[in-house]
Every structure is written in C-alpha cells, then in structure tokens.
C-alpha positions in Angstrom: -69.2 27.8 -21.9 -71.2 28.2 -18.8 -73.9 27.4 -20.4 -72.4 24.1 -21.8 -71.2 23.6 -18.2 -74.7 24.1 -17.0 -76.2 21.7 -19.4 -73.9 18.9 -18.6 -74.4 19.2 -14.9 -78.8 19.2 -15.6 -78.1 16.1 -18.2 -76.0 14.6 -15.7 -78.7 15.1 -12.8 -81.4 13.8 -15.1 -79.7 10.8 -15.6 -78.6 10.1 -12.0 -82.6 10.7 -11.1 -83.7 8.5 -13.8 -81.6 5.3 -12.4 -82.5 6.3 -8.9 -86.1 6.3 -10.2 -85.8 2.7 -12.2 -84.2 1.7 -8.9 -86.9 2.5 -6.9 -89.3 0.6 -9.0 -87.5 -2.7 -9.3 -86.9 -2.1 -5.2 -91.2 -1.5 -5.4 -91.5 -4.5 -7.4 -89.8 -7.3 -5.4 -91.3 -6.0 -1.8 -94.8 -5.9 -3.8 -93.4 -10.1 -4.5 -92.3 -10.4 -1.1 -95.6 -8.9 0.8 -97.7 -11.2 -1.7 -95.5 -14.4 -0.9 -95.8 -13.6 2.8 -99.5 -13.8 2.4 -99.4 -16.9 0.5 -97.6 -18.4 2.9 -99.5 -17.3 5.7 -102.8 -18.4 4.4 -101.1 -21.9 3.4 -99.7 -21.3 7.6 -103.2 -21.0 8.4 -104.4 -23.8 6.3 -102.0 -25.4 8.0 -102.6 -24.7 11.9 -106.8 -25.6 10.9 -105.6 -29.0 10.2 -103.6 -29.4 12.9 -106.0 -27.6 15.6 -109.0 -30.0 14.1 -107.6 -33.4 14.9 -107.8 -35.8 12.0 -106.9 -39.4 12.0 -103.9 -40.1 10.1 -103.6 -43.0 7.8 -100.8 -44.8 8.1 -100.8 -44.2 4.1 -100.3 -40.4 4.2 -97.5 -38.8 3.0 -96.1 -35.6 4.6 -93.4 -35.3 1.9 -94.7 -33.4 -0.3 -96.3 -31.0 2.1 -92.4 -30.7 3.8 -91.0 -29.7 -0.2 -93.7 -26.9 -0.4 -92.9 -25.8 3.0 -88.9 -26.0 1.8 -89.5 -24.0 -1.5 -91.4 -21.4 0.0 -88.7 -20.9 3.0 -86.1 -21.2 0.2 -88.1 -18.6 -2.0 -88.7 -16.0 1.1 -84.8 -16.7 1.3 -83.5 -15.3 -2.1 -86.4 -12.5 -2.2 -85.0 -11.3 0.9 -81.4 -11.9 -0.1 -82.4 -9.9 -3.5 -84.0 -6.9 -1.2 -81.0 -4.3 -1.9 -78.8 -3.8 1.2 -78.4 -0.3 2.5 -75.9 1.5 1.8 -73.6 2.9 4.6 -71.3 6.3 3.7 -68.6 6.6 6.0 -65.6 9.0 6.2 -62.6 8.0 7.5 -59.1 9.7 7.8 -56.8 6.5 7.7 -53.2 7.1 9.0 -52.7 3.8 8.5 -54.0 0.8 6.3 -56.5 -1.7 7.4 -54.8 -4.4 5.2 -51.6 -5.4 3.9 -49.8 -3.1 6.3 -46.1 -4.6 6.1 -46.4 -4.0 2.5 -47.5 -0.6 2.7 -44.7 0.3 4.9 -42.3 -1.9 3.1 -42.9 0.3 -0.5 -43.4 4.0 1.4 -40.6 3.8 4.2 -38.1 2.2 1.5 -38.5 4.7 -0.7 -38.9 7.6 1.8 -35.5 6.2 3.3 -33.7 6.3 -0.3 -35.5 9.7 -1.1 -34.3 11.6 2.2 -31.4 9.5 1.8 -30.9 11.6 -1.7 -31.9 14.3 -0.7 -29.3 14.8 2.1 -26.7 14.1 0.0 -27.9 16.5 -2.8 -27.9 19.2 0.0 -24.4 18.5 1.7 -23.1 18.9 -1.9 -25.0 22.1 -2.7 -23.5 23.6 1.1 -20.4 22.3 0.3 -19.9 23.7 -3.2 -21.3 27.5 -1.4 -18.8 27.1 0.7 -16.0 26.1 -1.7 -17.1 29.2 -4.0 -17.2 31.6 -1.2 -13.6 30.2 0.0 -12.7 30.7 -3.2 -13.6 34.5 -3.7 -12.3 35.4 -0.2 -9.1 33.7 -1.0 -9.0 35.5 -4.1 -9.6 38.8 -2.4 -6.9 38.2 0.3 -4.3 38.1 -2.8 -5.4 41.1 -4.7 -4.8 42.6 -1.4 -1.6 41.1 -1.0 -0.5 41.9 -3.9 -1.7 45.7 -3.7 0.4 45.7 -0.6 3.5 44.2 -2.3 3.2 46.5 -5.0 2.8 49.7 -3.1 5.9 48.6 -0.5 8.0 47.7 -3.5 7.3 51.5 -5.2 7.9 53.0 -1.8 10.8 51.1 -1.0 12.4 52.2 -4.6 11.4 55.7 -4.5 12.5 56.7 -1.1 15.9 57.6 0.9 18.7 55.4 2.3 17.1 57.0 6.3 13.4 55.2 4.9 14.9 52.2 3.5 16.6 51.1 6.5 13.4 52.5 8.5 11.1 50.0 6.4 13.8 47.1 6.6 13.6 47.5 10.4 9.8 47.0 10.0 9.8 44.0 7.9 12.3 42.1 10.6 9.6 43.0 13.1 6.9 42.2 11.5 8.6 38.6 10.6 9.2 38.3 14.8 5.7 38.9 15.7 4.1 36.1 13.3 
C-alpha cells in the first residue's frame, strides 16, 4: 500500500515536472520571438534614423503610409507578444475574517442562520433544564410521601398499641404540632 502510495505521489511529480518543463519551453519560445522581433525592429529603427539623419529631399509624391502601417503592426505585434509573455504568479496567504465582496450577503446567510441556530439551541436547553428539574421535583416529592406515609403508619400502630396515659400524651402532641405550623 505504501508502495502504491509512493508510486502515485512519483507519477504525480513526474507529471507536474513534465508541464512545468513544456511550460518552460513555450515561455523559451515566445521570448526567443520577442528578442528577434526587438531586433527587427531596431534594425528597421536604425534604417529609419539613417534616413532621417542623411537629409533627403522629399517629393511631394512620397507616401509615408505605408511606412506608418509597418511601424503600427510591428508596435501592435511587440503588443500581443508581450501581452502573451505569462504573468507571474503571486501566492498570497491571507486569514480573512471578513469577505472582500458581497459582504451584506455573507452576513445576511451566516448571522440569519446563526440567529435561528442559537435561537434553537436555547430553547432545546431551557427544555432539557427544565425537564431535570421537573424529574428531580418529581423524585423528591415522591420521597417526601414515602416518608410521610412511614410516619403516618408508625404513629397510627403506636397510637393503637399503646395506653389511654400515651394516647392522650400523643393527642397533646398533635394539637401542638398543628399550633406551631
């Protein structure tokens, strides 16, 4: 499997060094064009500047129309080699806490639904607390009456298995303890 791994990884590098390397060439190839257009067109500038250093009657016949198309095309081809040349590439990192564009639809989508989820989740907590609570209530309440009941039950056995002195003595009690609450 590693090997596999391995393999893919060397395939993959090969193939990401081949288009680098075709890149390179076709990059080779148009500044070869380019330095051998430049040189055309500075021999043709130098043509140029030895006519118009030696100076030459003009006929009133010539034409300089043609001379100003050749002079367009080869500004217009120095153009589009140059615009062909490829750009370099910039890497840059950024940590964006916010977007660059369409921000009021960015905040629009994650603040609505941040709002709805905490909104959700609040509620689904309160519940959960609440229905704790409830069941805890619930058990305590439900201890308080076995314990009442114990109560009951052992006052009512000693009540019926003791003396008329311990009767009256626990009657007494009862009418007290009704005062104090």
């Amino acid at each position: 499997m590693a090997n596999e791994e391995k393999q893919i990884d060397r395939d993959t590098l090969e193939l990401v060094l081949q288009e680098f390397v075709d890149e390179q060439k076709t990059t080779n190839q148009h500044i070869i064009e380019l330095i051998k257009r430049s040189d055309e067109l500075s021999e043709k500038l130098k043509e140029f500047e030895n006519h118009t250093s030696k100076p030459q009657t003009v006929t009133a016949n010539s034409d300089t129309k043609p001379f100003l198309l050749l002079l367009q095309k080869g500004l217009a081809d120095i153009k589009t080699i140059v615009g062909n040349q490829p750009k370099s590439v910039v890497k840059k990192f950024q940590l964006l806490l916010f977007p660059e564009q369409d921000a009021k639809l960015f905040y629009k989508i994650v603040f609505g639904r941040w709002i709805i989820w905490l909104t959700a989740m609040l509620v689904i907590n309160n519940i959960y607390k609440w229905g704790a609570n409830y069941s805890n209530n619930q058990k305590d309440i439900e201890t308080q009456q076995l314990d009442n009941d114990r109560i009951k039950k052992s006052w009512r056995y000693l009540y019926d298995h003791s003396g008329n002195n311990m009767k009256k003595e626990m009657e007494k009690a009862y009418e007290n303890s009704r005062k104090t609450f």
